[in-house]
PDB file with SEQRES, HELIX, SHEET and CRYST1 records, atoms N, CA, C and O in Angstrom:
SEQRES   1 A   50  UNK UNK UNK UNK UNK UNK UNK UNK UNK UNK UNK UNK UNK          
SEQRES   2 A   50  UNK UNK UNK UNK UNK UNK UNK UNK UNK UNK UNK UNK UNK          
SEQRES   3 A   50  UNK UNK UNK UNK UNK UNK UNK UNK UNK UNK UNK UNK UNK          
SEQRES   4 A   50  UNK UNK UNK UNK UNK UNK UNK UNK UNK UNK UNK                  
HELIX    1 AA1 UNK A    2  UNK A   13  1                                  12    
HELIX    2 AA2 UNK A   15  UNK A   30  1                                  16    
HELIX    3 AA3 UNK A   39  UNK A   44  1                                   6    
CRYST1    1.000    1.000    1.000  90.00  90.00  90.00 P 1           1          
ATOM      1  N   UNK A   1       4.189  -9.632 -32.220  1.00  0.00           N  
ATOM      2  CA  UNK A   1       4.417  -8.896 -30.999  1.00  0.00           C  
ATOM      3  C   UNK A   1       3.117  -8.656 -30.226  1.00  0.00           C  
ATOM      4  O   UNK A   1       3.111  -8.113 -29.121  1.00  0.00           O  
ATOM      5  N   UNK A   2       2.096  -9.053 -30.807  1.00  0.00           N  
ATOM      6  CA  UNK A   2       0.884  -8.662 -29.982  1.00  0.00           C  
ATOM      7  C   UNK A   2       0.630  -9.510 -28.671  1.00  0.00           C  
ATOM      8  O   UNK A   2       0.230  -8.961 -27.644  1.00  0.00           O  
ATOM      9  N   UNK A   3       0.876 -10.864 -28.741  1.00  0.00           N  
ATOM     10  CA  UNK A   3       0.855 -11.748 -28.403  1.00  0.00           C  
ATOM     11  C   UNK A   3       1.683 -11.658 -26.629  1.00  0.00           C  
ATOM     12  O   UNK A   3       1.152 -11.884 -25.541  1.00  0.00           O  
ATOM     13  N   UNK A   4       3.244 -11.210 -26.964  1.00  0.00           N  
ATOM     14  CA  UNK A   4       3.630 -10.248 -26.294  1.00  0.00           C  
ATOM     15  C   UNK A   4       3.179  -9.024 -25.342  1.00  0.00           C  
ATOM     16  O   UNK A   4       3.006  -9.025 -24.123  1.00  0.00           O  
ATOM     17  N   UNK A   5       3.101  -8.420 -25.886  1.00  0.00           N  
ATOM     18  CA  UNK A   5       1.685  -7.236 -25.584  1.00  0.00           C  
ATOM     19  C   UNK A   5       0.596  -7.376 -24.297  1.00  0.00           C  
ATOM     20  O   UNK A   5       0.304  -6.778 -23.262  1.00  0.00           O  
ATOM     21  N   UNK A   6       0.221  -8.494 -25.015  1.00  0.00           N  
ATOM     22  CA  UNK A   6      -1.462  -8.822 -24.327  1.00  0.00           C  
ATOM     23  C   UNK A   6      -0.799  -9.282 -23.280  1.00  0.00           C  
ATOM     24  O   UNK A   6      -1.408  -8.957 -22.261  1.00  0.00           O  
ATOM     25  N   UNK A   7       0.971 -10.393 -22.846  1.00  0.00           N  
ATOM     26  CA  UNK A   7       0.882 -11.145 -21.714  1.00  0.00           C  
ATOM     27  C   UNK A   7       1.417 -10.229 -20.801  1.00  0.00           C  
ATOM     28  O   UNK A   7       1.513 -10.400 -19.586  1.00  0.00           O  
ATOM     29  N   UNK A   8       1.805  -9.126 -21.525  1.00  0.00           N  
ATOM     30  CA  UNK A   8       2.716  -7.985 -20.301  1.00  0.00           C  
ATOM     31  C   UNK A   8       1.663  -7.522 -19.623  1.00  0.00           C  
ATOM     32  O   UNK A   8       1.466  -7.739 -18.428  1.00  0.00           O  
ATOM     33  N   UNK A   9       0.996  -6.911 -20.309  1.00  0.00           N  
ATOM     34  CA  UNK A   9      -0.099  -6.237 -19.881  1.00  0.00           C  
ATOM     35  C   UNK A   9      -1.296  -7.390 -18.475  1.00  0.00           C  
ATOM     36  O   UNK A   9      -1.736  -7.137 -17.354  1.00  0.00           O  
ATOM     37  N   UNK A  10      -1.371  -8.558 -19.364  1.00  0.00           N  
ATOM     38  CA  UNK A  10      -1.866  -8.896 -18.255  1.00  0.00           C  
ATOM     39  C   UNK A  10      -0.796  -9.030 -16.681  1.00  0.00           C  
ATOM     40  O   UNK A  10      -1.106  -8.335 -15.713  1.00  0.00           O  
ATOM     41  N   UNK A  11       0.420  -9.973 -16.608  1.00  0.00           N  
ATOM     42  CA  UNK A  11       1.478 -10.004 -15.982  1.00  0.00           C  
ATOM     43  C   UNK A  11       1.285  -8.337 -15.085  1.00  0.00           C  
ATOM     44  O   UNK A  11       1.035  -8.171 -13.891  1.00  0.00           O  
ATOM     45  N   UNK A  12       1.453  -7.540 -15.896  1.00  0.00           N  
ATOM     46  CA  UNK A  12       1.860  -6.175 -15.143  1.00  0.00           C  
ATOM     47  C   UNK A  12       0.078  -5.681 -14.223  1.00  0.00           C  
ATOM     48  O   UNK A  12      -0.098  -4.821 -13.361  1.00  0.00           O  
ATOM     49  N   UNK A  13      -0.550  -6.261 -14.616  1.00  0.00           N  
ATOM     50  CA  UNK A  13      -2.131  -5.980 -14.011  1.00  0.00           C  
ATOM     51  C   UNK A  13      -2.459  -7.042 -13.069  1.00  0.00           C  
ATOM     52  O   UNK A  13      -2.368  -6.738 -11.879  1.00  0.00           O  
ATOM     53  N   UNK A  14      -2.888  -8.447 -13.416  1.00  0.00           N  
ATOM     54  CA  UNK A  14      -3.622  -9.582 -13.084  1.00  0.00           C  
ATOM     55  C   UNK A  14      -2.731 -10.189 -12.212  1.00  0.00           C  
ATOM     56  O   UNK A  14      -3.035 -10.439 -11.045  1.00  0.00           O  
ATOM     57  N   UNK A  15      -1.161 -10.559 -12.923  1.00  0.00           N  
ATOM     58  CA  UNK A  15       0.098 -11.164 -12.515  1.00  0.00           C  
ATOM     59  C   UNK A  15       0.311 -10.115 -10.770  1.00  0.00           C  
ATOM     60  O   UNK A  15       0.513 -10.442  -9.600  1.00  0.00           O  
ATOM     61  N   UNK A  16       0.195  -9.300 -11.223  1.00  0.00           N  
ATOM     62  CA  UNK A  16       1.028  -8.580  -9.485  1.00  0.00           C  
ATOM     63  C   UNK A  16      -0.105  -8.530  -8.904  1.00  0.00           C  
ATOM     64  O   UNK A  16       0.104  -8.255  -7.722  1.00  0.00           O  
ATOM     65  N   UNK A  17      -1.603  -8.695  -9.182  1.00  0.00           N  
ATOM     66  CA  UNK A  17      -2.836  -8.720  -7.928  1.00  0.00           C  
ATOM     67  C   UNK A  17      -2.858  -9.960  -7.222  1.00  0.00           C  
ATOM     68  O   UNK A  17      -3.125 -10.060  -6.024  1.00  0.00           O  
ATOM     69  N   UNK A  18      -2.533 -11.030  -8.092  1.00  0.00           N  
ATOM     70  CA  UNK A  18      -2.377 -12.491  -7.786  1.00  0.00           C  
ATOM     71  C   UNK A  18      -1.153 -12.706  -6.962  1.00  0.00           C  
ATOM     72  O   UNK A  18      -1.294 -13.420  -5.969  1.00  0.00           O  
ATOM     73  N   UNK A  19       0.033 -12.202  -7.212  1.00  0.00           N  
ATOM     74  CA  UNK A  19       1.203 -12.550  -6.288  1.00  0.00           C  
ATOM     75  C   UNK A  19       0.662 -11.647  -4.958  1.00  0.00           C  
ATOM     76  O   UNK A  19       0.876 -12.119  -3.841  1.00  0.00           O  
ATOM     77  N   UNK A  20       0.084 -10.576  -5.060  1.00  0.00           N  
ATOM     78  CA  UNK A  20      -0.190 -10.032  -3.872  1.00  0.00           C  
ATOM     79  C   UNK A  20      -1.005 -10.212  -3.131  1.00  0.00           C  
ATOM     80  O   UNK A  20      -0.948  -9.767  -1.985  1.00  0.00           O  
ATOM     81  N   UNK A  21      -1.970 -10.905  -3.576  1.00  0.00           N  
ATOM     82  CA  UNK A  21      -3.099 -11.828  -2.282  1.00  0.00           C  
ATOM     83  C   UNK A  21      -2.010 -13.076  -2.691  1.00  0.00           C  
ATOM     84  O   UNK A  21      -2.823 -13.689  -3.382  1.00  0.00           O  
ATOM     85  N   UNK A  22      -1.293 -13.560  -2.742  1.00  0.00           N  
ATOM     86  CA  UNK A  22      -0.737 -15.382  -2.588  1.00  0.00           C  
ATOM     87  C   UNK A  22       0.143 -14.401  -1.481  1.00  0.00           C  
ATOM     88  O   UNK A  22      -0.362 -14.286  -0.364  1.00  0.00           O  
ATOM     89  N   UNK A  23       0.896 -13.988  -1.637  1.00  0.00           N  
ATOM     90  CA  UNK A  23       1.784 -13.028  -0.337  1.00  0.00           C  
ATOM     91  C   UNK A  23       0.759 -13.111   0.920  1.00  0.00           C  
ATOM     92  O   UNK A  23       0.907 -13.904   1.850  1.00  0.00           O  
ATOM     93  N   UNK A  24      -0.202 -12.262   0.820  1.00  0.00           N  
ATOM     94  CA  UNK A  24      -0.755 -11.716   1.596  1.00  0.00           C  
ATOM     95  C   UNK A  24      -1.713 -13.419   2.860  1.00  0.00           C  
ATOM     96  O   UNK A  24      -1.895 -13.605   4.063  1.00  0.00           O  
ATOM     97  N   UNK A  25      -2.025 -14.230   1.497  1.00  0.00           N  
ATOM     98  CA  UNK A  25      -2.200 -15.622   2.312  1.00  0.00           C  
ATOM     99  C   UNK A  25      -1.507 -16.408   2.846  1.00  0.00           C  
ATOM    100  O   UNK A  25      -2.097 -17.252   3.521  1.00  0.00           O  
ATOM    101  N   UNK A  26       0.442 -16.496   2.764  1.00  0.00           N  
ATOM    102  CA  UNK A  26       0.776 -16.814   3.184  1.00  0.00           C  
ATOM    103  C   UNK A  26       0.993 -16.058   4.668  1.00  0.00           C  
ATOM    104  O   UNK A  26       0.685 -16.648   5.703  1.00  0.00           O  
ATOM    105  N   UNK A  27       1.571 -14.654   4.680  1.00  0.00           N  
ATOM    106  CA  UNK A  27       1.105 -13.815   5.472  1.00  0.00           C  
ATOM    107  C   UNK A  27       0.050 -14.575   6.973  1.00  0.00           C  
ATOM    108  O   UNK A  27       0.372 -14.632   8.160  1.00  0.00           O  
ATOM    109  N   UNK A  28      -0.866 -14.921   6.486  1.00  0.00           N  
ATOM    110  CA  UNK A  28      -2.046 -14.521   7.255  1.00  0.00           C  
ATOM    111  C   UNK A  28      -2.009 -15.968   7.674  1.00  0.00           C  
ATOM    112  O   UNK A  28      -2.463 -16.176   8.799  1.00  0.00           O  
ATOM    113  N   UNK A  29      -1.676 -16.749   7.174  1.00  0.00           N  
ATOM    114  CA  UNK A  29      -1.202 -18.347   7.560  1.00  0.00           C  
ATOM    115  C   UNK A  29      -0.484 -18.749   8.441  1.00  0.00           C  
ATOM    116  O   UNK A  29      -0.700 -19.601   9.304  1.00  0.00           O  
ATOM    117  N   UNK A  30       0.947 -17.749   8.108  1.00  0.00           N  
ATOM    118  CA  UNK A  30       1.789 -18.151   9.292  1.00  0.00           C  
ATOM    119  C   UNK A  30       1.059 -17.061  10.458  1.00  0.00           C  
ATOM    120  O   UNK A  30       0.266 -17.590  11.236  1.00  0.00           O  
ATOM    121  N   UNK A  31       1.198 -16.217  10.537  1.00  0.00           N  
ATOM    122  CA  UNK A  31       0.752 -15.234  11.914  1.00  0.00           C  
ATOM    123  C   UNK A  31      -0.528 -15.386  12.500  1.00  0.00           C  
ATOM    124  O   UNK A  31      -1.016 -14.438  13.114  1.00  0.00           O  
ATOM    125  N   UNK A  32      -1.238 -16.646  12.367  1.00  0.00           N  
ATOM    126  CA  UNK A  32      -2.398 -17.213  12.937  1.00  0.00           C  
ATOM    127  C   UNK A  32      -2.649 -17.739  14.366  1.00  0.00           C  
ATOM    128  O   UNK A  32      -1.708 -18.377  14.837  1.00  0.00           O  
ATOM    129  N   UNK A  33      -3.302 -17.651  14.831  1.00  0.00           N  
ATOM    130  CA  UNK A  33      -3.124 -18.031  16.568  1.00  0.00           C  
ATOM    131  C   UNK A  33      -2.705 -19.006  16.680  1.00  0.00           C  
ATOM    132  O   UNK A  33      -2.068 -19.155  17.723  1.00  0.00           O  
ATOM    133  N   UNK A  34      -2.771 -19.950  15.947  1.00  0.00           N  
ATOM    134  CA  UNK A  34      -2.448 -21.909  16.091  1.00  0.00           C  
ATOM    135  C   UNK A  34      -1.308 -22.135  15.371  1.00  0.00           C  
ATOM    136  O   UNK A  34      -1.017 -23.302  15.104  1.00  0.00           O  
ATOM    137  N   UNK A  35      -0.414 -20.990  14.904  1.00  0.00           N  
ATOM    138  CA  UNK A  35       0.307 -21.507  13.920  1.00  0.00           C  
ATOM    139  C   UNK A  35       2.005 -21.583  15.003  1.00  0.00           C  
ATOM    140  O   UNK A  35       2.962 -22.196  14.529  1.00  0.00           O  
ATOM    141  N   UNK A  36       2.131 -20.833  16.521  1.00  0.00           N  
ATOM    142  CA  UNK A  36       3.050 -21.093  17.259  1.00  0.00           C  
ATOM    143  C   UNK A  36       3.566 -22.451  17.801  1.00  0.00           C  
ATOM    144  O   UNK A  36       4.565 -22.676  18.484  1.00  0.00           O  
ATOM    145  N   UNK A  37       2.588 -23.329  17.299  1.00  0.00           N  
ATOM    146  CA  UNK A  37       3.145 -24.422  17.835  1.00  0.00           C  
ATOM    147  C   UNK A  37       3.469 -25.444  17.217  1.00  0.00           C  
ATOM    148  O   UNK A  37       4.068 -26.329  17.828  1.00  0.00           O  
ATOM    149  N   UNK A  38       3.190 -25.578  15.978  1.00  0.00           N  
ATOM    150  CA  UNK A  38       3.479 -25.968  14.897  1.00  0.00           C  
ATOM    151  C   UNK A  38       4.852 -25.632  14.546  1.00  0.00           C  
ATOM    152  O   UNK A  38       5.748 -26.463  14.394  1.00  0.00           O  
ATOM    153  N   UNK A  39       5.009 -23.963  14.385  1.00  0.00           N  
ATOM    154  CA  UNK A  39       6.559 -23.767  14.050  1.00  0.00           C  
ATOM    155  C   UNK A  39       7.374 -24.152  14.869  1.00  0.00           C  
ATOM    156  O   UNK A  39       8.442 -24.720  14.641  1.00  0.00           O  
ATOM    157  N   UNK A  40       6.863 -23.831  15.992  1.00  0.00           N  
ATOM    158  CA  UNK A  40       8.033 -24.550  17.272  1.00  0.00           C  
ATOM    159  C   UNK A  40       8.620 -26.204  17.061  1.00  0.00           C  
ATOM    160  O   UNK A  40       9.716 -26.763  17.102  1.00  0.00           O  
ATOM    161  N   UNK A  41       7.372 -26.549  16.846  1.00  0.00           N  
ATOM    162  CA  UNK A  41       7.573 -28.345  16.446  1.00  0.00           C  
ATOM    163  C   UNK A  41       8.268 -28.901  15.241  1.00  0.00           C  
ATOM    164  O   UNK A  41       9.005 -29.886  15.287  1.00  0.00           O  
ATOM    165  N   UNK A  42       7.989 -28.202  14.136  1.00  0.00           N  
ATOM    166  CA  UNK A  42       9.193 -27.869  13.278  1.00  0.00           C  
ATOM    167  C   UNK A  42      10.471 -27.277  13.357  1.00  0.00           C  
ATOM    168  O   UNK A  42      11.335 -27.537  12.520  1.00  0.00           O  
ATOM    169  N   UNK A  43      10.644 -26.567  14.215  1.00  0.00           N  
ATOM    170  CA  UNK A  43      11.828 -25.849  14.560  1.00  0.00           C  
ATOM    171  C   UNK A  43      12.809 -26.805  14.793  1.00  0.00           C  
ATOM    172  O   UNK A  43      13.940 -26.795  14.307  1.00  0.00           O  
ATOM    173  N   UNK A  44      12.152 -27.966  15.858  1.00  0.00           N  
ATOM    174  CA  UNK A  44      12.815 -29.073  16.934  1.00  0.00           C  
ATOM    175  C   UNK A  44      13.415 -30.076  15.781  1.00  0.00           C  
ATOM    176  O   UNK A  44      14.483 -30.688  15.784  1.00  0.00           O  
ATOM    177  N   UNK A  45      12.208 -30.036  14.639  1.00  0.00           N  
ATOM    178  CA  UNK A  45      12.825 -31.151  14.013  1.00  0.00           C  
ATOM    179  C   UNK A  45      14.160 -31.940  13.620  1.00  0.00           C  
ATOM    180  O   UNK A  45      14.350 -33.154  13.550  1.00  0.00           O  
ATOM    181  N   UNK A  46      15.072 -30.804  13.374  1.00  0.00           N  
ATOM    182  CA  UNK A  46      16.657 -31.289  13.056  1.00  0.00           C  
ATOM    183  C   UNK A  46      17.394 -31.515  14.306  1.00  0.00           C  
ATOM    184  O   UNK A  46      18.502 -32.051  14.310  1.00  0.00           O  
ATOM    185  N   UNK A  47      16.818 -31.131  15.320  1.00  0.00           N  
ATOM    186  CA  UNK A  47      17.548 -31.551  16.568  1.00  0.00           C  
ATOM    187  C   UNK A  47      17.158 -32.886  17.084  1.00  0.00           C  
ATOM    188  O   UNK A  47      17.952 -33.449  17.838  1.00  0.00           O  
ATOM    189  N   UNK A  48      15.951 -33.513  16.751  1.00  0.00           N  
ATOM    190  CA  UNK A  48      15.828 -35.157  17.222  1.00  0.00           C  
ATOM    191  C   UNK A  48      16.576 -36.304  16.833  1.00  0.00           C  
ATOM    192  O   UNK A  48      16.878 -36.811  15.753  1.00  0.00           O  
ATOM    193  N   UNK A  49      16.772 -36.546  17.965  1.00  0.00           N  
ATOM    194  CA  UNK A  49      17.489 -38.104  17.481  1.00  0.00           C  
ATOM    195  C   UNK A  49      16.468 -39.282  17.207  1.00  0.00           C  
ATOM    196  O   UNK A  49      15.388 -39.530  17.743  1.00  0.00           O  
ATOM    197  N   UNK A  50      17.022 -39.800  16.398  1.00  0.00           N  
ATOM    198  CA  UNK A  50      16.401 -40.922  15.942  1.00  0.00           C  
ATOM    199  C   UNK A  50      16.226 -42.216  17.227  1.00  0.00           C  
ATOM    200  O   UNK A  50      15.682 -43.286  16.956  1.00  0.00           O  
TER     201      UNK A  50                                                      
END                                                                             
């Protein structure tokens, strides 16, 4: 059970600082000044005809 132990502990410490800057970079990725036109251009995508 120690083994156990040691990965909660990290998971419950290391694990949620890490998901919360990967959040926080996606975050900051999309809401970027250059990133409006890009989504727009993706947006279009399923509407082009071939």
């Amino acid at each position: 059970m120690e083994f156990y132990t040691a990965m909660r502990h990290f998971a419950d410490s290391w694990g949620l600082l890490a998901m919360t800057l990967f959040f926080l970079g996606v975050l900051v990725f999309t809401l970027r000044p250059g990133a409006k036109a890009s989504a727009d251009e993706a947006a279009r995508i399923p509407l082009k005809e071939d």
